[in-house]
N, C-alpha and C positions, 0 to 999 in steps of 0.2 A: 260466580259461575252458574249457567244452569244447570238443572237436576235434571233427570229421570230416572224418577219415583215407580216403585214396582211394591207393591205389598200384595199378600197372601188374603188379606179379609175382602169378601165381595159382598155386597148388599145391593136389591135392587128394590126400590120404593114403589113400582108399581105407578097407578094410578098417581094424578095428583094431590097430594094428602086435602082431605075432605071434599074428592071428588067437587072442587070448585071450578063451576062451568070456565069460567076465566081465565084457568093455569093449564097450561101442556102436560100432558106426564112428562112426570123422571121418574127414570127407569134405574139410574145412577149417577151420584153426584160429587163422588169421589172412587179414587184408584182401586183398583179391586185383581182377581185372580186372572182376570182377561184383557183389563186395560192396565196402563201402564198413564205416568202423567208426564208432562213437560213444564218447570216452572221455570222464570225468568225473572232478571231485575235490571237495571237498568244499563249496567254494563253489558249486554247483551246484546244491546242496541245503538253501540258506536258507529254504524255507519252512516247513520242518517244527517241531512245538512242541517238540523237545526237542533240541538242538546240544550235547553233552559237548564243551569245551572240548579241542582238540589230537589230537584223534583222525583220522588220515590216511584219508581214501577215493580208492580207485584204482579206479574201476568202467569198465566198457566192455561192449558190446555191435553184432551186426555189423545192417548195413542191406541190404538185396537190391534189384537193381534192380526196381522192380512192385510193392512190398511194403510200402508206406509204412505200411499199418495195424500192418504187423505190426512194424514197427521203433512205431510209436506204442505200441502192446502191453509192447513187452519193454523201454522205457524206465518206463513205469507198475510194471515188475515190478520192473525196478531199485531207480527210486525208493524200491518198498516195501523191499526188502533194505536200501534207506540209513537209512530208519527205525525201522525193526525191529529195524536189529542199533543202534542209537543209545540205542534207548528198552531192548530185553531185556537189553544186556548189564552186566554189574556191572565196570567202569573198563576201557570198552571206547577198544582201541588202536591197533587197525586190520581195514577191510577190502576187500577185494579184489574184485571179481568179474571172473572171464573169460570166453570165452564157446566154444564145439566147433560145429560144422553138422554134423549127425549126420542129417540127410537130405536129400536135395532132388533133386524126381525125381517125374512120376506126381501134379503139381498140389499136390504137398506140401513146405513148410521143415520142416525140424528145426534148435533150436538148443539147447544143451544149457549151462546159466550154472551157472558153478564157483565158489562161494564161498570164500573162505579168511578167515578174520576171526581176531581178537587180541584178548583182552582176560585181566580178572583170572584166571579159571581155564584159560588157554592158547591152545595155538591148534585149530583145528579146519575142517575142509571142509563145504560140504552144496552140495545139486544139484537142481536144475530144470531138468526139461524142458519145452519149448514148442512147438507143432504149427501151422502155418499153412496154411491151406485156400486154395488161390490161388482158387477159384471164386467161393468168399462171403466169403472177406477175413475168417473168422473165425479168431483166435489161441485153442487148443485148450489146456486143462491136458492132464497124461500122463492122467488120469483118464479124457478123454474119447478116448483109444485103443480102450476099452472099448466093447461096446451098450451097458451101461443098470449102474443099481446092483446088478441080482443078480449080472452080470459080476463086478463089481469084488468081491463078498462072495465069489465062487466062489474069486476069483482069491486074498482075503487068506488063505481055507483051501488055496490049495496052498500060498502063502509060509509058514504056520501048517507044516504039515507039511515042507515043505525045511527050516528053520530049527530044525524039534524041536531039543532036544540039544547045539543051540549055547550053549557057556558064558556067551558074550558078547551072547546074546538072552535078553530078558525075554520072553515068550510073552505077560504082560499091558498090553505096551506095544503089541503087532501092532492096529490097529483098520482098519476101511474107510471111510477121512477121506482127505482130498484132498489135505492136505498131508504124510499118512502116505507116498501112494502117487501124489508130485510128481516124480518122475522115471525116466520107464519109458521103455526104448527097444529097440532090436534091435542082434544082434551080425549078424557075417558071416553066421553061416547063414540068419538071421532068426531067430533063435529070442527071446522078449520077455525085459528085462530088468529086473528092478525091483532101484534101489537107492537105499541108505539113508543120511541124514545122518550123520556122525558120533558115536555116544553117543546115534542119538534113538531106538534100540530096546537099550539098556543097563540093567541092571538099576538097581534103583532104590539110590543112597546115600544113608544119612539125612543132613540136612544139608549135602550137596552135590549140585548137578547131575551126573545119569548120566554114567560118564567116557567121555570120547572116545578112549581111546585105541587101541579095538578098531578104530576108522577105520572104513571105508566097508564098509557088508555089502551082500551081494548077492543077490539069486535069479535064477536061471534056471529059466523055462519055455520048455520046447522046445515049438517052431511049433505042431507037432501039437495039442498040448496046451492051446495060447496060441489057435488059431486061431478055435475056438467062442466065444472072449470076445471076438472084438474088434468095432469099429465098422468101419462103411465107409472112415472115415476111418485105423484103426489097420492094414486091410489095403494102403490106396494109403501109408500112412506105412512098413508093414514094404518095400516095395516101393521107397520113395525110399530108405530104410537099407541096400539091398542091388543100389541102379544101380551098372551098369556107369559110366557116363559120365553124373556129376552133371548137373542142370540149376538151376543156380544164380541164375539169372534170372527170374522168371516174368510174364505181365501184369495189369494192376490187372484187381481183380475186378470184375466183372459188376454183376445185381443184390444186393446186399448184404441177408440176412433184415433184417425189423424187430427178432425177437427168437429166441431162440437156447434150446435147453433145458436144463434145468440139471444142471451137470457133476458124473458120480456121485463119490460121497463130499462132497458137500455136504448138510448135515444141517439142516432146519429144526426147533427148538426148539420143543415141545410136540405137542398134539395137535392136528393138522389141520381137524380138524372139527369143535373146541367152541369154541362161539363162547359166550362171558361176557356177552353182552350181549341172548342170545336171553330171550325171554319165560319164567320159569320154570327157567335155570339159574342154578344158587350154585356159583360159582367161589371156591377159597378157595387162594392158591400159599404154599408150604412154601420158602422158601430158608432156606439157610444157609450161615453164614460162617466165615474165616480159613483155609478148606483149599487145596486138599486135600490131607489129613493119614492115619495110618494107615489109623484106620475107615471110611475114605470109600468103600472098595472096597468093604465091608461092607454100607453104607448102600446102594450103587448095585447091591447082590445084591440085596436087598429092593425096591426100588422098579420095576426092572426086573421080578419077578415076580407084584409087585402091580398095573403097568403105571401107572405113577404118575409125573409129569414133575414136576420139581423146578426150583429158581434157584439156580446155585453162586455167590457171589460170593468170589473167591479174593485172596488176600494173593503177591506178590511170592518168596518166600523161598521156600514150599509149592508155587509154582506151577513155578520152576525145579525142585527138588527130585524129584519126582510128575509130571513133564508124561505121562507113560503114562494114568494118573488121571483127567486134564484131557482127553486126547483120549479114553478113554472116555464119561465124558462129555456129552462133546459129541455121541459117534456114538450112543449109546443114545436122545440126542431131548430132554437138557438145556439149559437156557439156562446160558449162562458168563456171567460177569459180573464188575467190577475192586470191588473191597474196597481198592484203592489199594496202593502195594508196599509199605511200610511201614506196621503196624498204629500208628500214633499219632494222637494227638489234631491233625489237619492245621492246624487254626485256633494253635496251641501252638508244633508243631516246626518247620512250613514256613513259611518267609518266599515271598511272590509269585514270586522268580527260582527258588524250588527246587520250587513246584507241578507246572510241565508234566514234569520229570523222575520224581515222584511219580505224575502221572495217568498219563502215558504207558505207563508198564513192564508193569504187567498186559495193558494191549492188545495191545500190540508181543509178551508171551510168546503170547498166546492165540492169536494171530494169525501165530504163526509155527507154531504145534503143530496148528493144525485148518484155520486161512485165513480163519474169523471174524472179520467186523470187530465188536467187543464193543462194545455200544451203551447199556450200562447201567452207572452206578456209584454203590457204598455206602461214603460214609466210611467209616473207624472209630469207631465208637461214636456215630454220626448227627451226629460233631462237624463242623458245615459251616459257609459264611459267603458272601458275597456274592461275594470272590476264587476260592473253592473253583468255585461254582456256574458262575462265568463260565470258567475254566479245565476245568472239565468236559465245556461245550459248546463249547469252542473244538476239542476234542479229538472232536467228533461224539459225546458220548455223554448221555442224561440221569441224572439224579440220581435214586436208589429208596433210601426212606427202610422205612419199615417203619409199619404198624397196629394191630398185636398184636406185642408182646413177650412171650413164652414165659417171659421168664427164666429161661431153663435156667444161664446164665451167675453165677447167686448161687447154685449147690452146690443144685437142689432136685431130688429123686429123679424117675426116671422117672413114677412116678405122678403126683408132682405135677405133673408137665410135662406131661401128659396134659390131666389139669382141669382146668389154670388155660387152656389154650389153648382147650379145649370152654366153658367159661367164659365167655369173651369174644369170640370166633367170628362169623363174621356173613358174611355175603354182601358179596365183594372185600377179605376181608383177607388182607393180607400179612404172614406171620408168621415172625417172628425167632428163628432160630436157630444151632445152630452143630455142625460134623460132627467138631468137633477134640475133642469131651465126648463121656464113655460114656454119661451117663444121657441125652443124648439120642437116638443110638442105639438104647441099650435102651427109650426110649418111641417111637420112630417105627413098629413093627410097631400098637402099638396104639392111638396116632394116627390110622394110616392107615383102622383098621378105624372107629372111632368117627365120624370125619368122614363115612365112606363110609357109616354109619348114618344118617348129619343128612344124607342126602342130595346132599353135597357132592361136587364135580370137582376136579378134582386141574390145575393148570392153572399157566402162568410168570407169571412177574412183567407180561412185555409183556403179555400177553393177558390178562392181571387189569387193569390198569391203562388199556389199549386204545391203542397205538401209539407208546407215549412220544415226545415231542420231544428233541432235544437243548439242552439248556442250560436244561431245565424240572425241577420237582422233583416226584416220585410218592411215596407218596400223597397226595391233597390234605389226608386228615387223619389226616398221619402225627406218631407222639408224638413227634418233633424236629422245635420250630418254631420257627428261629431267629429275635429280636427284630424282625431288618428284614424279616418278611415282613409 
């Protein structure tokens, strides 16, 4: 059963011990006369589709007196870290979260959630920060420390530049995503701090996830520098980072907004303004499958200069492997999407109890690398069935089948990838391909031009399709129709 824990002793730590430019203050790092705690274990968390057998969770998180949304906030965040790390990990063994109050002061909490998880490839740390606005009772990603998305782009070019030169940074892993840039905070001086999960800005190993063993990286931006990016809120939040005498307490907010604007480094998939269904537009979306794999960087140089949105649907294996890839991406204006974690025939290899561990994985990695909840998925090889379908939509997502098949996948050259797809073309298809093949590759420059000839948009899956349901199958006359439909 979970706890809430209440004890009478309070300490507050102050600065962080030996004022290390590097560390945030904690102000408190256990339950005290004004907070209260929430622990958790595994039974806690029976509702989720995916439960790997024997895996230990020790989660907690604190409560504040006045703060009841935000203690609701950081148990929904929880949650997701109990799912997340259940569905991404590969013979996941355990994991941990703690939690740091890294402000409170000036109408603002900070709480700062330390992950430590176990599984197949070892152990590792990552970190979330969370911001609580006592006036409107809104619980803040670090992202919205920031004004607005040019902030946060200005901000990923100085981390770009501090980080040059580090062995241990991939420079093509740095993107301006939310979940890139989940935990920002301030040291004693005030100066902002942005830091990083373990291994999630690691260069890339083939066939293995980036190693962790460089551990936690850092940047510091000093105040001066930090101070033109921030929000109203990121100024009262350096200001609770840096109270003399915490205020750990605060009262319920006020009036509460209806809605709240959206936190920079959140990336909406495709293009904003074409709409598929106007009088007179031919929409035609390009996905492709099992990556991402080498070329795919390749592919997203090109379509980024031809301004062309694309549908990834990624494989499990590729998606650990590449997650730099995956949250590019995502942040250039793609749709991501689950190809399921294992490329097999689902109706074949998976029996009913090994499904939700199947659907889940790709959501849970996507969803930890960008903060996307992925709402679309493609069997492997359109093999589907009545159990598959229902297991899809139990998991929020619907099923995208495909219209056109390229067949690039039976060895046909660029060119012919070209015509056979001009071929068959039409207004709302969805056209099947794959980013892990040269010759496909080598025929997308000239795809792109020929389509944009036929007058064609370049457009995602959703917006082709127009709002998919979950637990429904797109397109309706896609070339896999399984018997029972």
């Amino acid at each position: 059963m979970a706890a809430l824990l209440l004890f009478t002793a309070c300490g507050t730590g102050g600065a962080a011990e030996g004022d290390d430019p590097e560390l945030m203050t904690v102000l408190l790092d256990e339950p005290g006369e004004e907070v209260a705690e929430w622990t958790g274990g595994a039974a806690d968390f029976g509702d989720h589709p995916h439960r790997p057998d024997g895996v230990e969770i020790d989660v907690s998180y604190p409560v504040f007196e006045g703060a009841d949304r935000f203690a609701s906030r950081l148990a929904e965040q929880v949650d997701r870290e109990v799912r997340d790390f259940r569905g991404a990990s590969r013979d996941p063994v355990r994991l941990a979260v703690d939690w740091e109050v890294v402000g409170a002061g000036s109408g603002v909490l900070g709480v700062r959630l330390i992950r430590t998880e176990e599984d197949l490839h070892g152990r590792r740390q990552g970190y979330g920060t969370y911001w609580y606005d006592a006036e409107t009772g809104h619980t803040a990603y670090s992202t919205e420390l920031l004004a607005d998305d040019d902030a946060l782009g200005r901000l990923d070019g100085i981390v770009h530049e501090e980080l040059a030169g580090n062995p241990d940074v991939d420079p093509e892993g740095l993107h301006p995503v939310m979940r890139t840039y989940d935990s920002m905070g301030f040291n004693s001086d005030g100066d902002l701090l942005v830091e990083f999960d373990d291994g999630h800005l690691s260069p890339v190993v083939v066939g293995h996830p980036p190693s962790s063993e460089p551990g936690r990286i850092v940047a510091v931006v000093p105040s001066e520098e930090a101070a033109p990016l921030l929000s109203d809120l990121g100024e009262r939040a350096r200001e609770a980072s840096t109270a003399e005498e915490p205020v750990l307490a605060v009262d319920p907010p006020g009036a509460v907004p209806e809605s709240l604007p959206t936190a920079p480094g959140v990336v909406a998939a495709g293009d904003p303004d074409l709409d598929c269904e106007a009088p007179g537009t031919e929409c035609v979306a390009l996905t492709y499958d099992d990556g991402p794999a080498e070329g795919t960087a390749a592919l997203l140089d090109l379509l980024a200069e031809e301004e062309v949105s694309a549908t990834f649907f990624l494989n499990g294996d590729p998606a650990l492997t590449r997650p730099g890839v995956l949250r590019r991406a995502y942040a250039e204006g793609h749709e991501i999407a689950s190809h399921n974690d294992l490329h097999e025939h689902m109706t074949e290899y998976f029996d009913d109890r090994e499904l939700p561990a199947q659907v889940a994985a790709v959501s849970a990695m996507v969803r930890r690398q960008t903060g996307q909840d992925v709402e679309l998925f493609r069997p492997p090889f359109g093999d589907t069935s009545g159990p598959v379908i229902e297991e899809i939509g139990r998991q929020g997502m619907a099923q995208v089948l495909w219209n056109l098949d390229s067949e690039d996948w039976t060895g046909l050259s660029p060119e012919e990838i070209v015509d056979g797809v001009m071929d068959d073309v039409e207004p709302g298809s969805v056209v099947l391909m794959h980013d892990t093949l040269a010759p496909t590759l080598a025929a997308a420059p000239r795809l792109i031009e020929r389509l944009r000839e036929e007058g064609y948009e370049f457009a995602t899956v959703s917006q082709v399709v127009g709002d998919p349901e979950p637990g429904e199958s797109y397109p309706a006359a896609g070339v896999t129709v399984p018997e029972y439909w």
